[in-house]
N, C-alpha and C positions, 0 to 999 in steps of 0.2 A: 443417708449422708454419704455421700461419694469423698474415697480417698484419692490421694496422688497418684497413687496404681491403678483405680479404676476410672479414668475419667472417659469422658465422652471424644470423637472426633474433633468438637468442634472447638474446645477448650484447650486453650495453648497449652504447649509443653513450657515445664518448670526446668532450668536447669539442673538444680539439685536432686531430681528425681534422675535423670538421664546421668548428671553423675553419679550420684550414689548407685544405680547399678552396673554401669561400668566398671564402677571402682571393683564393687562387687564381682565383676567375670573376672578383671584383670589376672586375680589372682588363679595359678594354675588349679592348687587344692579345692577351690572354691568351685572349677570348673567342674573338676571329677565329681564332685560332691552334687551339682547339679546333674549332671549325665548323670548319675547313679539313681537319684529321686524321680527319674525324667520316666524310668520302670515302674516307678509305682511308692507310694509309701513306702518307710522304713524307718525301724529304731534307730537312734540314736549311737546304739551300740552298735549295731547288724553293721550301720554307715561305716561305723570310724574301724570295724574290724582288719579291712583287708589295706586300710589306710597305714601308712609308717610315720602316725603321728601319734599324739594322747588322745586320751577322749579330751580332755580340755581343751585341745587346741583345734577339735573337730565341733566344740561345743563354739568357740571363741570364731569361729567361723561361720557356723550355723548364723548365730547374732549377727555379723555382718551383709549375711544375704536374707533373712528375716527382715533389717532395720531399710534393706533397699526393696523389699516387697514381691522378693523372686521367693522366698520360702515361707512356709509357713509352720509350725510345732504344736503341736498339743501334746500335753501331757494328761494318760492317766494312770492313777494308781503312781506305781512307781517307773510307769515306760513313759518314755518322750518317744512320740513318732512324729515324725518330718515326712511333708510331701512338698512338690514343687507350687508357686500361686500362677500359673496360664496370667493373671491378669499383671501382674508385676514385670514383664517383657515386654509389656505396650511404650514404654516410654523410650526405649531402646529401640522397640521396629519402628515408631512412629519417628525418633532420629534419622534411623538409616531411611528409611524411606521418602523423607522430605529430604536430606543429600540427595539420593537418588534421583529423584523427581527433579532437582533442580537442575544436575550435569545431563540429565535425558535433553532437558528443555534447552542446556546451552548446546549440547551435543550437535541438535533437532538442528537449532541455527545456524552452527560452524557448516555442518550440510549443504541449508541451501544456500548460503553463501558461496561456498565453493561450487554449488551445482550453478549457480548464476553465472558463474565467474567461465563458466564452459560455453557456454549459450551464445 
């Protein structure tokens, strides 16, 4: 069963997906929090240590980028480790990317228009 996070090329983008991970970078804490996972797994605690927040409010963040598909947790025993999810950025580059794609393409035009316009 494919998620919102893993979908194929050829199946459109949801808004809600590209929202909700933008929502999710917006945030500065949310960023560092990423760049930090971006190394490798990590506790929960290890995360929020060098952070100047609570653990609650690194837990209450976690949730937010879990719920957008950029993290992922597992808990066991008594440790919760967090790594980053590779597939949960797809809806985010597949954004930027179709922007991109599309100002290449007007770009391409404004070009030879103006290259015409010399001739």
């Amino acid at each position: 069963m494919k998620t919102a996070t893993h979908r194929t090329s050829a199946a459109p983008l949801r808004r809600a997906d590209v929202d909700r991970v933008f929502h999710a970078l917006g945030d500065p804490t949310r960023r560092i929090i990423v760049e930090k996972l971006s190394e490798g797994p990590i506790s929960v605690s290890r995360l929020a240590a060098p952070l100047a927040i609570t653990l609650a409010a690194v837990v209450q963040h976690l949730q937010v980028l879990e719920e957008s598909g950029l993290v992922r947790t597992q808990k066991v025993g008594r440790v919760r480790t967090c790594r980053i999810e590779p597939g949960g950025f797809s809806a985010a580059e597949r954004w930027i990317s179709e922007r991109r794609a599309l100002w290449e393409r007007r770009l391409d035009r404004l070009g030879d228009l103006l290259t015409e316009d010399e001739e």
